[in-house]
C-alpha positions as semicolon CSV with decimal commas, in nm:
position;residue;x (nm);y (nm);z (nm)
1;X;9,461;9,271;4,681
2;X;9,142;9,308;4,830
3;X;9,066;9,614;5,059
4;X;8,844;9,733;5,365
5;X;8,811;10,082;5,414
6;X;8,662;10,226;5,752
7;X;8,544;10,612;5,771
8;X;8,277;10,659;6,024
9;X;8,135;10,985;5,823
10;X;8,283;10,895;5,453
11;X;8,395;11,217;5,311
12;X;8,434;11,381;4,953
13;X;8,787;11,213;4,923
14;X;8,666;10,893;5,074
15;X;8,396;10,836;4,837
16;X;8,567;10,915;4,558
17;X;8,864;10,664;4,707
18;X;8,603;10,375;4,697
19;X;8,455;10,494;4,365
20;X;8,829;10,438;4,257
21;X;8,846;10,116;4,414
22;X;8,516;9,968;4,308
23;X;8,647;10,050;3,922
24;X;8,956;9,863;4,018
25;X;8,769;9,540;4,157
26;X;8,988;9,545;4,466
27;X;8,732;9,689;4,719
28;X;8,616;9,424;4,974
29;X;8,439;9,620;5,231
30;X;8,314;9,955;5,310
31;X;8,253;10,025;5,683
32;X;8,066;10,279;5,818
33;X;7,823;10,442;6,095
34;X;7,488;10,575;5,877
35;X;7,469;10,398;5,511
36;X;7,142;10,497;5,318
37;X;7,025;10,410;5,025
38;X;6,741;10,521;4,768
39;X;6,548;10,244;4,859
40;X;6,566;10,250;5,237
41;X;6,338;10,336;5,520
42;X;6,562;10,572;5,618
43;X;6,592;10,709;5,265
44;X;6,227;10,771;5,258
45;X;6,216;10,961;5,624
46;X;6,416;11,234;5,456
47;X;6,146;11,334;5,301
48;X;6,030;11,490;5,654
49;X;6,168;11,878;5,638
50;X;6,306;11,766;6,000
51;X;6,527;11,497;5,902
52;X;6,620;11,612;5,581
53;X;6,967;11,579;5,666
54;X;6,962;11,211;5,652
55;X;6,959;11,250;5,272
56;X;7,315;11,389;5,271
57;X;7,441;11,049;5,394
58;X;7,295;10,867;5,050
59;X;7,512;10,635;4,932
60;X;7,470;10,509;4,529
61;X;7,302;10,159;4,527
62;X;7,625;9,983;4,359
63;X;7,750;10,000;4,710
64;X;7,518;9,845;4,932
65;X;7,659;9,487;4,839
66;X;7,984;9,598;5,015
67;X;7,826;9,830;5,287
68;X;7,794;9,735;5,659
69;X;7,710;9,986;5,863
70;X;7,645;10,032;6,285
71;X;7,499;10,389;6,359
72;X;7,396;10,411;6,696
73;X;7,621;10,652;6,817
74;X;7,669;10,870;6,475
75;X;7,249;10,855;6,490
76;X;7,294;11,010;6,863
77;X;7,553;11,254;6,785
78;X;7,325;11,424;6,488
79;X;7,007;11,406;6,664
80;X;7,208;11,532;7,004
81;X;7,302;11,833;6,778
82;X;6,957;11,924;6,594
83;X;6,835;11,926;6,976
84;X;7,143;12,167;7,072
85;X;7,229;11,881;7,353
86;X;7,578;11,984;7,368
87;X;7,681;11,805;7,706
88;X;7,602;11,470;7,450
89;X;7,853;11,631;7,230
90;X;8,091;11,785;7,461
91;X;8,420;11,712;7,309
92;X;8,588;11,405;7,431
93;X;8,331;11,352;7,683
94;X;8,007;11,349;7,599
95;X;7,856;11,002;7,506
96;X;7,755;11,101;7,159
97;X;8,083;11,331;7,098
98;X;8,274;11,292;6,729
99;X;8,550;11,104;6,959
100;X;8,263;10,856;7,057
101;X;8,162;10,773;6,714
102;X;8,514;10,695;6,616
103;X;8,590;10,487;6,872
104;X;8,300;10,269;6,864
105;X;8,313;10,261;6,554
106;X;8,675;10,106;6,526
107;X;8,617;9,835;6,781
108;X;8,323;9,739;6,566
109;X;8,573;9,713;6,238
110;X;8,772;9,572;6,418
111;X;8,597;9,312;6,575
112;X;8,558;9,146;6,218
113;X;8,849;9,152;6,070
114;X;8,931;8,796;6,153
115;X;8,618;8,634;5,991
116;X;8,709;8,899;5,702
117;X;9,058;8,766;5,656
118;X;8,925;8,412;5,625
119;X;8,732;8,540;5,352
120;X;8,974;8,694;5,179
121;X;9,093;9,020;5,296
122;X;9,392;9,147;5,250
123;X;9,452;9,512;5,383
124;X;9,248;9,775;5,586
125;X;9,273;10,105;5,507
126;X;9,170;10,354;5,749
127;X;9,171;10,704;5,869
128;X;9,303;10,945;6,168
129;X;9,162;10,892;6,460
130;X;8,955;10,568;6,354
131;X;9,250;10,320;6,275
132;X;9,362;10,234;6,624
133;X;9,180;9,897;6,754
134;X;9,139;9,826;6,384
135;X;9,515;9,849;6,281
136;X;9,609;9,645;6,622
137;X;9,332;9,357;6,527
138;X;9,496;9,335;6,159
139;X;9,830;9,270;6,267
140;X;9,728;8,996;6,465
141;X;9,539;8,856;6,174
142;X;9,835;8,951;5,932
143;X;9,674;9,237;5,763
144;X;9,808;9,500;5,567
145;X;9,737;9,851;5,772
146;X;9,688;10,140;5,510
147;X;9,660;10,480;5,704
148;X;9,526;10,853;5,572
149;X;9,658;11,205;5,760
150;X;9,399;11,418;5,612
151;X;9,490;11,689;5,857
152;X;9,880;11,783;5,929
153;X;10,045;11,615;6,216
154;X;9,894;11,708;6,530
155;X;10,263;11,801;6,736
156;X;10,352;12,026;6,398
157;X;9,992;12,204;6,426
158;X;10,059;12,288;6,767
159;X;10,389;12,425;6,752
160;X;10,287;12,671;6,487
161;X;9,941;12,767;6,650
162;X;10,134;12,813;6,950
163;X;10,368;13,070;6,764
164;X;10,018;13,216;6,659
165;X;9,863;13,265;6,958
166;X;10,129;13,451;7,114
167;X;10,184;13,645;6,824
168;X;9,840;13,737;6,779
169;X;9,655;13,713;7,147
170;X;9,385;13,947;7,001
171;X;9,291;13,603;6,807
172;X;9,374;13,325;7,047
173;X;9,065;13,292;7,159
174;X;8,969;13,124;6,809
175;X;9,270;12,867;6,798
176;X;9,095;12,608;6,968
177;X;9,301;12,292;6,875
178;X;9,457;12,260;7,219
179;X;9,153;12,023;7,380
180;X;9,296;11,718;7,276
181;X;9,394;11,517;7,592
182;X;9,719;11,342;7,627
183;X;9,524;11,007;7,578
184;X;9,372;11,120;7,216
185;X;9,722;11,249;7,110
186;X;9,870;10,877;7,221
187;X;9,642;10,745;7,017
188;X;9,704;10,966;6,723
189;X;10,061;10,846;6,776
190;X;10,012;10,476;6,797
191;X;9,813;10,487;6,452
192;X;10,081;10,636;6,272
193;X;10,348;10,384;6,442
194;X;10,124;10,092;6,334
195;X;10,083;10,204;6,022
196;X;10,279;10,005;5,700
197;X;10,201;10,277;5,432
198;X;10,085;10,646;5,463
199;X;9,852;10,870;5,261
200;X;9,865;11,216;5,268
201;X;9,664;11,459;5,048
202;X;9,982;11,705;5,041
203;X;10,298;11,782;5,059
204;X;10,251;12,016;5,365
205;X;10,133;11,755;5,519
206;X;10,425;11,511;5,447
207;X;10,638;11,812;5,585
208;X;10,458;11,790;5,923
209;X;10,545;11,465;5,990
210;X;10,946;11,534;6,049
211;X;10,826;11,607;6,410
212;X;10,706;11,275;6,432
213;X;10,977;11,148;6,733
214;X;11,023;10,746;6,513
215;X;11,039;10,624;6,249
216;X;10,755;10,617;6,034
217;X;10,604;10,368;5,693
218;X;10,651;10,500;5,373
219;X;10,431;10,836;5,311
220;X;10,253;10,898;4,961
221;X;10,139;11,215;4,878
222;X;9,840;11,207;4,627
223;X;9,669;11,545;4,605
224;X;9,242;11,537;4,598
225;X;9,081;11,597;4,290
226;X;8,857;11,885;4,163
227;X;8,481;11,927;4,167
228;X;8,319;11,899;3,796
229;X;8,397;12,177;3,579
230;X;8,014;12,219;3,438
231;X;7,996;12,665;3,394
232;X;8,237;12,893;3,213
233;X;8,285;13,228;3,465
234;X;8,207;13,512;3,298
235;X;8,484;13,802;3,399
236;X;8,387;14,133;3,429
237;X;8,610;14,409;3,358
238;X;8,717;14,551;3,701
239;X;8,632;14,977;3,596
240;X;8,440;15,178;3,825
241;X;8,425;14,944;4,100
242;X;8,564;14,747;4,355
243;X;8,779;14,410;4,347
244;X;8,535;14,161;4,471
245;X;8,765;13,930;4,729
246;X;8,617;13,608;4,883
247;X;8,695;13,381;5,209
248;X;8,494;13,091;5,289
249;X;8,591;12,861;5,558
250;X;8,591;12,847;5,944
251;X;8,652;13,145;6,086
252;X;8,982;13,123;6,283
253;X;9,314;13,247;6,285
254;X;9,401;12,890;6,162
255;X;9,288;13,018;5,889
256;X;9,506;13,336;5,878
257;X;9,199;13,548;5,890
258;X;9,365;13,827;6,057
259;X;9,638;13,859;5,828
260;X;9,373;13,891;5,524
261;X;9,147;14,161;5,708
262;X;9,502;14,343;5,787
263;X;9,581;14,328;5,389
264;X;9,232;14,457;5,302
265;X;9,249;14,744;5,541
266;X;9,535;14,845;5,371
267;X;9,315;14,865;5,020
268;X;8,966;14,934;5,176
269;X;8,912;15,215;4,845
270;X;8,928;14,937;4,635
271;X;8,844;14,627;4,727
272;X;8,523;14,449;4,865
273;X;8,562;14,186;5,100
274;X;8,363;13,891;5,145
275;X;8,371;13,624;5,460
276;X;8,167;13,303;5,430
277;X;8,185;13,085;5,737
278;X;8,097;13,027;6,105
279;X;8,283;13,158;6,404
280;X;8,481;12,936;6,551
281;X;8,407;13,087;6,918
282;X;8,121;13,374;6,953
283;X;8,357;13,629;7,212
284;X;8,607;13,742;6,994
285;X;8,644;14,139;6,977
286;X;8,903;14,154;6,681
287;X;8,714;13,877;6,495
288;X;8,360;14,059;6,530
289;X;8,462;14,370;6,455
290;X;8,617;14,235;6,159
291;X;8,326;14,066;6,069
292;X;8,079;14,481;6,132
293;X;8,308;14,596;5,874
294;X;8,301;14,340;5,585
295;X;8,041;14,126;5,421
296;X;7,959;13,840;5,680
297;X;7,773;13,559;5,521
298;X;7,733;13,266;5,826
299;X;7,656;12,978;5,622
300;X;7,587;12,851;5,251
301;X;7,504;12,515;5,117
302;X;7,760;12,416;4,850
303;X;7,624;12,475;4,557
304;X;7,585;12,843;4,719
305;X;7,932;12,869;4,767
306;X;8,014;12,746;4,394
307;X;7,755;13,008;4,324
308;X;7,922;13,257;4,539
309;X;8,257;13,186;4,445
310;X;8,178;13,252;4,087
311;X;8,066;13,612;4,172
312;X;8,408;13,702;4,284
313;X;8,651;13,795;4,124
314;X;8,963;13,677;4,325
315;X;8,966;13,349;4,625
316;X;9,191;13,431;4,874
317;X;9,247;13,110;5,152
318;X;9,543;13,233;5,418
319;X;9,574;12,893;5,576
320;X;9,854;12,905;5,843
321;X;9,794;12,508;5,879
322;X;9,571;12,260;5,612
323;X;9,621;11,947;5,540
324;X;9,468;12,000;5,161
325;X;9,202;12,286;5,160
326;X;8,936;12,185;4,956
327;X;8,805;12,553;4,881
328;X;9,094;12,589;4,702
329;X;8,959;12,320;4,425
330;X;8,618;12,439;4,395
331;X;8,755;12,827;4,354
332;X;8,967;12,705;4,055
333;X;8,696;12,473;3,931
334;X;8,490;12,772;3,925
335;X;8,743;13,001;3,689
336;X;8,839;13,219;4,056
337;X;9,198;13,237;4,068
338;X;9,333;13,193;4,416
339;X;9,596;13,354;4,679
340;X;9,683;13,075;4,933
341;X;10,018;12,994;5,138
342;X;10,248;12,736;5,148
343;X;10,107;12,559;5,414
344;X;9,764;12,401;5,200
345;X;9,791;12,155;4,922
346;X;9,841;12,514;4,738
347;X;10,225;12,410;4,578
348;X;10,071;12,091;4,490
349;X;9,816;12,196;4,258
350;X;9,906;12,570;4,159
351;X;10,201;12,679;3,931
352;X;10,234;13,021;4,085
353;X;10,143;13,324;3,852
354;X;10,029;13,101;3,607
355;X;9,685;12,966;3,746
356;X;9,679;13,077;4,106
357;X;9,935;13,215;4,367
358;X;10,074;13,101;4,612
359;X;10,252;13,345;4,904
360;X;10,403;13,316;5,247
361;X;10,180;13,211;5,550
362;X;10,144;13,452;5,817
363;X;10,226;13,782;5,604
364;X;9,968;14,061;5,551
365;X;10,257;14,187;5,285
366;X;10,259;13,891;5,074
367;X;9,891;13,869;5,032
368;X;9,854;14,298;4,981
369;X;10,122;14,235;4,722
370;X;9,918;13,973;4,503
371;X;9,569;14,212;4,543
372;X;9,821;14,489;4,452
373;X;9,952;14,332;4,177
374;X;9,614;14,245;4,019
375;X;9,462;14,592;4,078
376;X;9,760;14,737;3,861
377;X;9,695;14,463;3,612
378;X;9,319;14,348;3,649
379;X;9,369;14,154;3,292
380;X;9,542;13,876;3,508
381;X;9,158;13,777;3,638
382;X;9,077;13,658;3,343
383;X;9,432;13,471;3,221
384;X;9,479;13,366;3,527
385;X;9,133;13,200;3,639
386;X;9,068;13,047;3,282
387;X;9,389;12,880;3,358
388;X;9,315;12,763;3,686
389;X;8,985;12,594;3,586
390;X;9,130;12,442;3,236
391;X;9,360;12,260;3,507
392;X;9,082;12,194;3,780
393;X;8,946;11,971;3,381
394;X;9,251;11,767;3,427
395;X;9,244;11,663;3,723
396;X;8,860;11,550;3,833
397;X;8,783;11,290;4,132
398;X;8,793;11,024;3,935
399;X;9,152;11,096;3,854
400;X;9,216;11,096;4,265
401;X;9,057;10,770;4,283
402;X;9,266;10,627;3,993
403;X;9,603;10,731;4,112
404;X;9,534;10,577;4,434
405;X;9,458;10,236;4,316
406;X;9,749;10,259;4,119
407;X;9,973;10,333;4,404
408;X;9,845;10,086;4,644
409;X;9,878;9,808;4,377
410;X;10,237;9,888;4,270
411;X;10,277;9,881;4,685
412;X;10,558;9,548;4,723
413;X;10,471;9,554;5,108
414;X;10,721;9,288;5,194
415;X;11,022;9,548;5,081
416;X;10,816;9,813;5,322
417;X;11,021;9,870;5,608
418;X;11,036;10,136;5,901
């Protein structure tokens, strides 16, 4: 079988997907919006301090033979940015917007698939909100449509950020995944309905889908791998000071934020919170004032965070809704055992107690119980995190990559039905 995979932006998991595919000779095509090489023009204009960020979209030369790439409006959408052009970027709207990119971006894939198939294509594979025109085109080609939720279902995530916000108004302000028009949603829909096999990163995820209203393709769950394990963490013995507690992510009450500042308070004598992220809206009271009384840290590059993360002694990520929750690998690649709920890729990848825990979403008790728990018994740091990262050795990208070429290629799609 030989594949096509579209990602306007190509991703950690995405990469390593193709790096998996390449090893398994079945790639055909990579398409995407900005592909740069080492030895490009493009390439060398990162060396400007202003465009730096073009070097973050460097792709490794064994790909350019399969690369095609159209980056007009991914070009507009960063530059629209770095100018702080919002009304380009307004959501939805504006001509350089995220929703833009996509869009364009799948007519162009799918403009091509015909001349593709003729060549020897056999199966597109393609994520959320990209996969639409592209997943209609292959079907009338006879195509093979191979779809990734990296995210939860959109009608799941709603009903239980719904439940949030009225529980918690003080934090509503922050839950801002209600813009999506009726039209995007549709579309979200129509993807999934098209779709002949589904990937999802977890098994929360697979869970969201039962509020899909049909009847949907098969769904795979294949958890992400972990970063390198390259530095040993070094535990210190928690005596005469305070257990050092770290967040990083976007700062929302998606991200149960207020139910972790409501289990610290509880423990302020003895443990030391830090919050690495960005706000998700500036004018939230209960979210700045959280933010006067802990350590606030707005932004690090990644290897800060892995930096950060080893500095720590305990991860805590109180996701009320994640479709994987890729913090959660680096902590535990790190040595940094982790608290996280049930609704993150957390069950997938953690045996509870043994190298991470895992409590309840949505309960300031469950998570005071863990910090509890390891206060009375700071030992576990050490048993616990050395555990964690001895697993996070199993299980690196390349392992991702491989189990996903295995299960597309065991795929019998002509016994697939809906």
């Amino acid at each position: 079988m030989k594949i096509l995979v579209s990602h306007p932006t190509l991703n950690a998991n995405s990469k390593n997907f193709i790096n998996g595919l390449i090893e398994g000779k079945i790639l055909f095509k990579i398409m995407t919006a900005i592909a740069i090489f080492p030895s490009s023009l493009l390439f060398k204009l990162g060396n400007n301090s202003k465009l730096k960020d073009l070097k973050r979209r460097r792709l490794d030369k064994s790909w350019q033979e399969f690369t095609m790439s159209n980056s007009f409006y991914e070009f507009g959408r960063l530059f629209s940015s770095k100018l702080n052009l919002d009304f380009l970027n307004k959501h939805e709207k504006g001509i350089f917007c995220v929703d833009k990119v996509y869009c364009h971006h799948d007519k162009s894939v799918a403009k091509s698939l015909e001349e593709f198939k003729n060549n020897g294509l056999e199966a597109v594979y393609c994520y959320e909100d990209g996969a639409l025109e592209t997943f209609r085109a292959a079907k009338k080609v006879g195509l093979r449509c191979m779809y990734d939720l990296p995210i939860g279902y959109w009608k799941s995530a709603r009903s239980l950020m719904q439940y949030e916000y009225d529980k918690n108004p003080d934090w509503s302000q922050t839950l801002t995944g209600f813009q999506d028009s009726e039209f995007k949603l549709n579309k979200k829909n129509e993807e999934l309905k098209l779709a002949d096999v589904i990937f999802v990163a977890s098994s929360f995820t697979k869970k969201t889908l039962e509020e899909y209203s049909g009847t949907l393709a098969k769904i795979k769950v294949i958890p992400y791998g972990f970063p390198e394990v390259t530095v040993k963490k070094i535990y210190e013995p928690l005596e005469n000071r305070k257990l050092k507690v770290l967040f990083v992510g976007g700062l929302s009450q998606r991200k149960g934020l207020s139910y972790l500042f409501d289990a610290v308070s509880q423990l302020t004598d003895q443990v030391l919170l830090t919050v690495v992220g960005n706000k998700a809206v500036e004018e939230c009271t209960a979210l700045n004032e959280a933010l006067e009384i802990h350590n606030w840290i707005p932004s690090l590059s990644h290897d800060e965070v892995l930096v950060c993360m080893r500095e720590h002694d305990v991860f805590v990520f109180p996701s009320l809704f994640e479709g994987f929750g890729l913090v959660i690998t680096e902590a535990m690649s790190q040595g940094v055992p982790v608290i996280t709920t049930d609704r993150t890729a957390g069950p997938d990848i953690i045996t509870h107690d043994k190298d991470g825990w895992i409590v309840d979403a949505a309960s300031v008790t469950a998570i005071k119980n863990i910090l509890d728990k390891i206060l009375k018994n700071p030992e576990q740091l050490e048993i616990v995190g050395s555990a964690a990262q001895k697993k996070a050795a199993t299980r690196p990208w390349s392992v991702y990559g491989e189990e996903m070429v295995a299960a597309i290629t065991a795929i019998d799609f002509n016994t697939l039905t809906k």
